[in-house]
TORSE-312548 format. One record per residue: residue number from 0; residue in one letter; x, y negated, z of N, C-alpha, C, O in turn. Coordinates in pm, 1 decimal. Layout:
# TORSE-312548
num / residuo / n.xx / n.yy / n.zz / ca.xx / ca.yy / ca.zz / c.xx / c.yy / c.zz / o.xx / o.yy / o.zz
NUM / a / X / Y / Z / X / Y / Z / X / Y / Z / X / Y / Z $
...
This chain:
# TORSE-312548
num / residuo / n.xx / n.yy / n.zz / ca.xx / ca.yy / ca.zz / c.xx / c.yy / c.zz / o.xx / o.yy / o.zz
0 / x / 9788.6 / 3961.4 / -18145.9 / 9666.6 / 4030.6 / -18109.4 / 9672.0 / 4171.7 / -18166.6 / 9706.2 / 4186.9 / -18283.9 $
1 / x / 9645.2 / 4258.6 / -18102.4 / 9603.4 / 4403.6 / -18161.7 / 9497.1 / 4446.9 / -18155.9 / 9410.8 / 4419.1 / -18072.7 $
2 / x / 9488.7 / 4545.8 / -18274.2 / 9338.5 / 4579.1 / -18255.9 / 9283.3 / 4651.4 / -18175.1 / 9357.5 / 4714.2 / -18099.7 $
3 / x / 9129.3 / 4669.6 / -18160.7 / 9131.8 / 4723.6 / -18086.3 / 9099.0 / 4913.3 / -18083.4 / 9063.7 / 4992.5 / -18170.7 $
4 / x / 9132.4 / 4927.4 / -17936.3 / 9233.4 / 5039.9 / -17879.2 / 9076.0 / 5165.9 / -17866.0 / 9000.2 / 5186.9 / -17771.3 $
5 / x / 9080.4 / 5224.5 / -18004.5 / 8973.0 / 5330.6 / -18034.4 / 8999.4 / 5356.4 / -18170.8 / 9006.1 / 5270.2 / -18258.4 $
6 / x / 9023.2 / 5553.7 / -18195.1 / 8989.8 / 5578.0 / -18307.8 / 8912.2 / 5629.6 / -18390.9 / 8935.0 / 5673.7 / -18503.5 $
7 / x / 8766.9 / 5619.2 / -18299.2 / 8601.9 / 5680.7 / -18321.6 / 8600.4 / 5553.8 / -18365.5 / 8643.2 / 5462.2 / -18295.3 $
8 / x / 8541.8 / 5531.5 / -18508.5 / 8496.2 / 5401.2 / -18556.9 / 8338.7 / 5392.1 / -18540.3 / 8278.5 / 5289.3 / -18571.4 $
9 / x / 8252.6 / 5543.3 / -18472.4 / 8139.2 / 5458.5 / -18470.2 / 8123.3 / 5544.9 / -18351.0 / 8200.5 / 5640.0 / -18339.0 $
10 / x / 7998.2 / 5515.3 / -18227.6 / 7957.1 / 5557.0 / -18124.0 / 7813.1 / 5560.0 / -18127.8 / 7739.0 / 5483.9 / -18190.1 $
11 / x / 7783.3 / 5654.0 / -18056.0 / 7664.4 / 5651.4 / -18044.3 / 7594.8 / 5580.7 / -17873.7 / 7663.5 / 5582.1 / -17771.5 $
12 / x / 7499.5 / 5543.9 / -17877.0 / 7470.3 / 5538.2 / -17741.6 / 7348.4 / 5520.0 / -17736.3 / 7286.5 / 5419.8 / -17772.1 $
13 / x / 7279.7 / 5686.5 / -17658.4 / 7146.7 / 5712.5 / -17611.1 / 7052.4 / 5662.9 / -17478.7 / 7069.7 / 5684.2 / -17358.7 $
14 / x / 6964.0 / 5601.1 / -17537.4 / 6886.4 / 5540.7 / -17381.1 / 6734.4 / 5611.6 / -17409.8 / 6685.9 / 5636.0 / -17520.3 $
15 / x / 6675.0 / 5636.6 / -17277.7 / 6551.4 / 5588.5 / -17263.4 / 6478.8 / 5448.8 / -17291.5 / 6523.2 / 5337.8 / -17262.2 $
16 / x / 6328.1 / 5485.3 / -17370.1 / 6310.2 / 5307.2 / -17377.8 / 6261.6 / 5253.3 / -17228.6 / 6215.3 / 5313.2 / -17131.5 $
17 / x / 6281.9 / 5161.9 / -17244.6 / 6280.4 / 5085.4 / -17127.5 / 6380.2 / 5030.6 / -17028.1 / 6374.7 / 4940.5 / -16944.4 $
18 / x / 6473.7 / 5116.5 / -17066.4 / 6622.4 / 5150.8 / -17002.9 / 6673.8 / 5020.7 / -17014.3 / 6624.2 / 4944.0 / -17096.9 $
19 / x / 6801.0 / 4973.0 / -16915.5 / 6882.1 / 4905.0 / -17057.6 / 7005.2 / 4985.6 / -17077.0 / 7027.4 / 5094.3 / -17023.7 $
20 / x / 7076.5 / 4926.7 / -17152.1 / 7236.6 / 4957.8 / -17214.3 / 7301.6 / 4870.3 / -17171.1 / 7252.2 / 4759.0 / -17153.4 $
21 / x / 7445.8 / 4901.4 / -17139.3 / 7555.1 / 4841.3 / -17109.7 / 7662.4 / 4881.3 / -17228.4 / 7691.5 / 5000.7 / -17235.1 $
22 / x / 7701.7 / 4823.1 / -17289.0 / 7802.6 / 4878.4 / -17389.4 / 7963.1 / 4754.4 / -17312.1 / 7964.0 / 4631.6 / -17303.8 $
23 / x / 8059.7 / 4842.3 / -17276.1 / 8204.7 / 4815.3 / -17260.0 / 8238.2 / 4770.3 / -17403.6 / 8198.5 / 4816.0 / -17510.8 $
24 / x / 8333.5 / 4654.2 / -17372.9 / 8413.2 / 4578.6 / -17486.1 / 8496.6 / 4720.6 / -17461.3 / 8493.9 / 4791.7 / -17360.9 $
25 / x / 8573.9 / 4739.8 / -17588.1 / 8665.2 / 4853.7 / -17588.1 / 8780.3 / 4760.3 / -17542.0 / 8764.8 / 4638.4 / -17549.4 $
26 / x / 8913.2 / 4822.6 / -17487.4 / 9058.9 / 4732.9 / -17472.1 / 9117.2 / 4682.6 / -17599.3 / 9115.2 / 4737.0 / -17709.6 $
27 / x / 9174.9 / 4557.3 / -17560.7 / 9273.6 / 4513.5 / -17671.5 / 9329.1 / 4385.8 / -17634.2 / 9262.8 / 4316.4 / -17557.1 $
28 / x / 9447.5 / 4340.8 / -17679.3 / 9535.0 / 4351.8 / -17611.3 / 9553.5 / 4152.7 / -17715.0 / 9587.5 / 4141.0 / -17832.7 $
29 / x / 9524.0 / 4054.5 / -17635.3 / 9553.2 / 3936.9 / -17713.6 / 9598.9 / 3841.5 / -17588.5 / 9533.1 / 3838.0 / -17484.5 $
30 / x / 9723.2 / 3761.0 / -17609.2 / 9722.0 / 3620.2 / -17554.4 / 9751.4 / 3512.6 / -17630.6 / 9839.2 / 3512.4 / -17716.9 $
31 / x / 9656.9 / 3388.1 / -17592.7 / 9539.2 / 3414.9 / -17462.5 / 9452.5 / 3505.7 / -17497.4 / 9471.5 / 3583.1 / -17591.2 $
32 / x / 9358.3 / 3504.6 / -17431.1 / 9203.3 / 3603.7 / -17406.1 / 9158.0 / 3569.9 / -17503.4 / 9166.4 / 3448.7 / -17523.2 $
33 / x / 9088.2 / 3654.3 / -17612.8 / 9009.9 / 3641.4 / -17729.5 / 8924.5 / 3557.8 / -17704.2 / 8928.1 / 3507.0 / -17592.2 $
34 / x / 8820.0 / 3516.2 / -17799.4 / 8737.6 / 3455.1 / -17803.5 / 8601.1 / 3600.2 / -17870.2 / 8591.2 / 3628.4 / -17989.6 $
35 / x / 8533.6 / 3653.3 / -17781.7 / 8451.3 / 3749.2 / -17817.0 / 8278.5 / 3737.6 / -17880.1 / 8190.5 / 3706.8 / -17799.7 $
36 / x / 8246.9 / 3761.7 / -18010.1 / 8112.8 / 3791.5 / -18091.6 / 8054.0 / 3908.6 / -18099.5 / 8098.7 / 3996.8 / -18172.9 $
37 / x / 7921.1 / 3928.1 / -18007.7 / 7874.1 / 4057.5 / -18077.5 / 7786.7 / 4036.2 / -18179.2 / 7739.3 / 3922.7 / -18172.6 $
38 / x / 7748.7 / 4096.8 / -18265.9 / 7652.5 / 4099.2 / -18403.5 / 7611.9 / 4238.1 / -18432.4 / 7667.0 / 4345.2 / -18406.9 $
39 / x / 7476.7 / 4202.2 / -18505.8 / 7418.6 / 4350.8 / -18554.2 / 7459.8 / 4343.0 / -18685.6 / 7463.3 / 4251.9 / -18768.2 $
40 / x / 7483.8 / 4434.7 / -18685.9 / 7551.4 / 4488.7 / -18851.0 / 7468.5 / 4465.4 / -18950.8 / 7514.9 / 4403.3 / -19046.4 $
41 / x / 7337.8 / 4504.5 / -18955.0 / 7270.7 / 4518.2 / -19017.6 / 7229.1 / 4361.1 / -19090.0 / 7233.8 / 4329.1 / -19208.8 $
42 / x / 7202.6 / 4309.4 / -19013.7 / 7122.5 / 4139.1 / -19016.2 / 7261.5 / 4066.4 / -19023.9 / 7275.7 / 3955.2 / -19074.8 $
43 / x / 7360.8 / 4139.3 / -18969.0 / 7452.5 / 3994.8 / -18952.4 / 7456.1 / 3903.5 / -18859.5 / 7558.9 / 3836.5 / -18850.0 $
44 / x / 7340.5 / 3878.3 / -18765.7 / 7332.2 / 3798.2 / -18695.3 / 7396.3 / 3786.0 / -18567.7 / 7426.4 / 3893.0 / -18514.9 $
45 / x / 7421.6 / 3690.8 / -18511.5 / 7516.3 / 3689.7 / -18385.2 / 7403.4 / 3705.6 / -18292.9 / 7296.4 / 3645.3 / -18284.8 $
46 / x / 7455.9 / 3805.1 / -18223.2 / 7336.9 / 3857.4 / -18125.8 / 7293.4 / 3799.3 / -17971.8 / 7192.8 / 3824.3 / -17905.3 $
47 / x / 7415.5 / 3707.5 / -17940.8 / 7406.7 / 3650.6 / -17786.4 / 7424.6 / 3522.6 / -17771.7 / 7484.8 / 3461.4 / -17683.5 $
48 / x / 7358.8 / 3479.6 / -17879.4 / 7352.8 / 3309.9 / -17859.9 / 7187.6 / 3296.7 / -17867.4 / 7147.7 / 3202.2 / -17935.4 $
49 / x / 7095.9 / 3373.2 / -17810.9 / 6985.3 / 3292.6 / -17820.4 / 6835.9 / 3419.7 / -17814.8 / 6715.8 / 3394.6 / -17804.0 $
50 / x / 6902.0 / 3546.0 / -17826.2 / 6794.4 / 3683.2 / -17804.7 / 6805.1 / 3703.0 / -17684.0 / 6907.5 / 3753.2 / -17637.6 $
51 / x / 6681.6 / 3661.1 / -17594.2 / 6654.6 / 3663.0 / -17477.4 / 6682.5 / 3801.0 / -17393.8 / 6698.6 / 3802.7 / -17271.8 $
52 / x / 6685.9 / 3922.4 / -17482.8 / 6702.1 / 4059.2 / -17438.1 / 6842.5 / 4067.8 / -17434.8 / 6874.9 / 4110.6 / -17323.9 $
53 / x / 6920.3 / 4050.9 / -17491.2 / 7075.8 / 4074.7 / -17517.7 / 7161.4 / 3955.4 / -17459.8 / 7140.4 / 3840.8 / -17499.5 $
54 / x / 7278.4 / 3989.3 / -17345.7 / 7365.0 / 3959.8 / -17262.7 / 7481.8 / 3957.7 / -17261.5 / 7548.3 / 4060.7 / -17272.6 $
55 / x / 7535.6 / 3834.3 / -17247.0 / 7693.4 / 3912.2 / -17311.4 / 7805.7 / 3876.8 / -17151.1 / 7856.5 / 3765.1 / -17141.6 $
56 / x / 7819.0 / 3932.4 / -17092.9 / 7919.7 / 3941.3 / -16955.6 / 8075.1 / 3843.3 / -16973.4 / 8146.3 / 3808.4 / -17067.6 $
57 / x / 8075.0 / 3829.6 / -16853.0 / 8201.1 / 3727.8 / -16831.4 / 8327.6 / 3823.6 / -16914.0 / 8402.3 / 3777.5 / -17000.3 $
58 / x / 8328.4 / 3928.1 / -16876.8 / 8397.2 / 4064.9 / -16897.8 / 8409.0 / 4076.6 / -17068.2 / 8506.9 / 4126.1 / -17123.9 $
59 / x / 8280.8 / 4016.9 / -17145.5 / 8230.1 / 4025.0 / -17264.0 / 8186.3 / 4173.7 / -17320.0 / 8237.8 / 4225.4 / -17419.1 $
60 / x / 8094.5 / 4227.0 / -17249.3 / 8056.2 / 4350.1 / -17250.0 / 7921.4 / 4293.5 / -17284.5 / 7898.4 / 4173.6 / -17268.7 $
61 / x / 7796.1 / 4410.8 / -17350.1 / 7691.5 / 4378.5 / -17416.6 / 7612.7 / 4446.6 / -17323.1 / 7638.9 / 4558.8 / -17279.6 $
62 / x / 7479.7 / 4352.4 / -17280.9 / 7400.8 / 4390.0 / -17175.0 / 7304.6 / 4416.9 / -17305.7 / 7317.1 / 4348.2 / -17407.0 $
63 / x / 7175.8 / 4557.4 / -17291.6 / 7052.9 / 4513.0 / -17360.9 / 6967.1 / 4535.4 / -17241.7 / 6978.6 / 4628.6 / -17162.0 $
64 / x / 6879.2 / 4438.7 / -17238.6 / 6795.9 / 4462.4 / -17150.0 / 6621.8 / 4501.1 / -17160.1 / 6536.6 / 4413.5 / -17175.4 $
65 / x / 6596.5 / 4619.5 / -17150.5 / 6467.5 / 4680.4 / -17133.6 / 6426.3 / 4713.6 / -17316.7 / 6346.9 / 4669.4 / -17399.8 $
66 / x / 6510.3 / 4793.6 / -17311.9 / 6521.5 / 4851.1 / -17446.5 / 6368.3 / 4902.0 / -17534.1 / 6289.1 / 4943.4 / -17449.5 $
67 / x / 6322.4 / 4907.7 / -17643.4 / 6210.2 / 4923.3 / -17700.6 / 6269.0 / 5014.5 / -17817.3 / 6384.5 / 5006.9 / -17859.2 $
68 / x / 6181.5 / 5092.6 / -17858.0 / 6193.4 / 5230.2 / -17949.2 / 6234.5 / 5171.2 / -18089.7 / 6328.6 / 5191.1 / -18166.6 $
69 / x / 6076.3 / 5055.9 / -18089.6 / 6046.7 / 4995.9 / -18234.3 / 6158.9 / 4885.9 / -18270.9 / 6200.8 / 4866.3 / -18385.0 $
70 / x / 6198.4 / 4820.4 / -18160.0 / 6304.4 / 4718.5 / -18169.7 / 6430.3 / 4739.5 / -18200.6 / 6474.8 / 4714.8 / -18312.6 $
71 / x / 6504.1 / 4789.7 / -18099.1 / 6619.9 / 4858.7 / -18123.4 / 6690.6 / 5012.3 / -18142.7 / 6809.8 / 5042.9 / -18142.1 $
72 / x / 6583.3 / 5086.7 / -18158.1 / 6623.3 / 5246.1 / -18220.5 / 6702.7 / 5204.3 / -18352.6 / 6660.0 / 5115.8 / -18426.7 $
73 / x / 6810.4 / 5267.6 / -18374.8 / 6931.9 / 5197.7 / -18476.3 / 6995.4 / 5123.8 / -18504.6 / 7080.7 / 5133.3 / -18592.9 $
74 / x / 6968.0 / 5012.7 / -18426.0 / 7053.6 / 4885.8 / -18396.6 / 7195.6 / 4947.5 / -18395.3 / 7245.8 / 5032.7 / -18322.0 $
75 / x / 7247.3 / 4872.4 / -18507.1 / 7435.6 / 4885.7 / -18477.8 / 7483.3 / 4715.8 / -18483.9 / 7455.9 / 4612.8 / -18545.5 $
76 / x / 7554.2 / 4755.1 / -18398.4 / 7615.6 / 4623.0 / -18328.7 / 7808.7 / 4648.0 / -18300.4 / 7887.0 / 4729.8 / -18252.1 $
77 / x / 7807.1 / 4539.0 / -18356.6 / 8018.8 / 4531.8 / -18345.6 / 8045.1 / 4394.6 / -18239.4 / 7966.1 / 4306.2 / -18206.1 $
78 / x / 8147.1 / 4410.1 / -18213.0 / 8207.4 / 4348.6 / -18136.8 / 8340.9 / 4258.4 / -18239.9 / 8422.2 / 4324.7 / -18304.3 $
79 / x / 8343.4 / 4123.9 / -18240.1 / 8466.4 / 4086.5 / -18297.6 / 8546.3 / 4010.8 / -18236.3 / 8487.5 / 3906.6 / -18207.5 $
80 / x / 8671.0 / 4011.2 / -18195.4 / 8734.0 / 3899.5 / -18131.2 / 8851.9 / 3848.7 / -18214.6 / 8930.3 / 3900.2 / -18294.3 $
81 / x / 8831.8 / 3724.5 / -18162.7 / 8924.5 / 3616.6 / -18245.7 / 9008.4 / 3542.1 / -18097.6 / 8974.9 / 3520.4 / -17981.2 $
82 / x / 9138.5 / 3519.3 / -18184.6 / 9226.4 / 3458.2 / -18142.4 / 9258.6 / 3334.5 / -18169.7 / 9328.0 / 3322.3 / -18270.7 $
83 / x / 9229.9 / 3232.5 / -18110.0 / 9187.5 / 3090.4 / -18138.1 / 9336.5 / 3034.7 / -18134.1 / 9342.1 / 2916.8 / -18169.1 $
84 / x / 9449.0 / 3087.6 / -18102.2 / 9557.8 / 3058.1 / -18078.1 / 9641.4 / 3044.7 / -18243.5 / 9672.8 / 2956.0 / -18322.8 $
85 / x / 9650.4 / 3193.3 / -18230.8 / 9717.7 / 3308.6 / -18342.5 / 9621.5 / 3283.7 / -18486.4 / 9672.7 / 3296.2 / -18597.6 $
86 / x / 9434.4 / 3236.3 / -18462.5 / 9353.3 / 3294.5 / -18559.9 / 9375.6 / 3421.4 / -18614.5 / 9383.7 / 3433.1 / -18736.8 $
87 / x / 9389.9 / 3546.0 / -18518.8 / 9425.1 / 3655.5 / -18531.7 / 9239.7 / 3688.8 / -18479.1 / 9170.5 / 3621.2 / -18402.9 $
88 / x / 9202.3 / 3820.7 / -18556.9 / 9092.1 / 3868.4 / -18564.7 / 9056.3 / 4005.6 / -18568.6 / 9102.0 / 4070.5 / -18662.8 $
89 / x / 8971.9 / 4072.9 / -18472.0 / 9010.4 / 4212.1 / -18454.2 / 8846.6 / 4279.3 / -18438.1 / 8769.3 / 4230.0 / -18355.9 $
90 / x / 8815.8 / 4366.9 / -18504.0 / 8671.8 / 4466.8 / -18493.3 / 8669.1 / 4516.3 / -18438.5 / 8768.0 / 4588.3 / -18424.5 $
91 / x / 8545.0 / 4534.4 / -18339.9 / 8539.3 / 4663.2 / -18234.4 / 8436.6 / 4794.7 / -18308.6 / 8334.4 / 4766.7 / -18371.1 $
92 / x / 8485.4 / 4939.8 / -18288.1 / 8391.0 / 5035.1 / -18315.2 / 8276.2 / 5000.4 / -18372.1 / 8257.6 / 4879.5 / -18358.6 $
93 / x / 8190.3 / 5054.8 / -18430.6 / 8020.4 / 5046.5 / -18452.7 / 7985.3 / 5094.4 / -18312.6 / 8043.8 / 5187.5 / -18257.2 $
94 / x / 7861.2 / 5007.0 / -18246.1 / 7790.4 / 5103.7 / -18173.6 / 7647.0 / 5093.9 / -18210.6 / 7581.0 / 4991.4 / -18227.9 $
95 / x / 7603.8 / 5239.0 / -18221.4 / 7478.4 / 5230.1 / -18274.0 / 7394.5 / 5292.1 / -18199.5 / 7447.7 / 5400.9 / -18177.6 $
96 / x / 7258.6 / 5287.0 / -18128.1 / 7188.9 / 5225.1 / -18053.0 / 7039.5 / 5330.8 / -18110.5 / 6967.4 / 5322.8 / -18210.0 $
97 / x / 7043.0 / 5449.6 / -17961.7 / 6936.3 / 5550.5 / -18019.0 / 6854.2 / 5580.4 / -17850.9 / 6899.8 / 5624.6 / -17745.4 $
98 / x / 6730.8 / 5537.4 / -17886.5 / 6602.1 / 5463.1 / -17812.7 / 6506.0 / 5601.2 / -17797.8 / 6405.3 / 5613.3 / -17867.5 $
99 / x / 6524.6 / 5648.2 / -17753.2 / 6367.7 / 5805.3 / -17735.8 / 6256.4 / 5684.0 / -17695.4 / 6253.1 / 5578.3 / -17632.4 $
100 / x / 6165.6 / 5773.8 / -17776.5 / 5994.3 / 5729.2 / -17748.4 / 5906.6 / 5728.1 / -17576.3 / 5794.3 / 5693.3 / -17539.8 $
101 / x / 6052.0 / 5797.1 / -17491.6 / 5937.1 / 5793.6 / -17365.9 / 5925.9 / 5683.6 / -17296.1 / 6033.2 / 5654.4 / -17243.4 $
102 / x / 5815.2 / 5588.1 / -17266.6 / 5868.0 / 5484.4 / -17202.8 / 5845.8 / 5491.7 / -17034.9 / 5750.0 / 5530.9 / -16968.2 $
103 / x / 5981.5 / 5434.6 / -16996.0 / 6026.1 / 5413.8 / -16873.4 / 5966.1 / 5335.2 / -16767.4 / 5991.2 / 5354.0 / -16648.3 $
104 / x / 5897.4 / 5259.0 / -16805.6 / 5845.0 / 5134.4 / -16739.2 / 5799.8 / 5195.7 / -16591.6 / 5750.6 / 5121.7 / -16506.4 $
């Protein structure tokens, strides 16, 4: 498994609230196909087993859906994939998660 293929360790990504976000798994390069976790940094918590707003794609890309100022303005969220084969384990970028006050609705 290699890691993955970025050498900006953190990103930013600006929405309108209300908006959603799509955040791309960055490339990287494992066989078989990783086994992919997103989590917020902050809390720790695994973010797509059970937060009705947050989506995680066949692709394993991070859906947020209908973004809120108070909720997620600063949210940083990583991506980790594991290799269930190898138990090889790889971090994706920070992406951190910046919400303007106008709402979209």
């Amino acid at each position: 498994m290699t890691q993955f293929a970025s050498s900006n360790r953190q990103q930013f990504v600006s929405v309108s609230e209300g908006q959603a976000v799509i955040i791309d798994l960055p490339p990287i390069e494992s066989y078989p196909a990783p086994t992919v976790y997103w989590r917020n940094i902050l809390t720790g918590v695994r973010i797509t087993g059970g937060i009705q707003h947050y989506h995680q794609t066949l692709d394993n890309n991070l859906i947020i859906l209908s973004t809120q100022a108070l909720r997620d303005n600063g949210t940083m969220l990583r991506a980790e994939a594991r290799n269930t084969y190898t138990f090889g384990s790889s971090q994706s970028p920070t992406f951190r998660i910046s919400v303007d006050g106008e709402n979209q609705f």
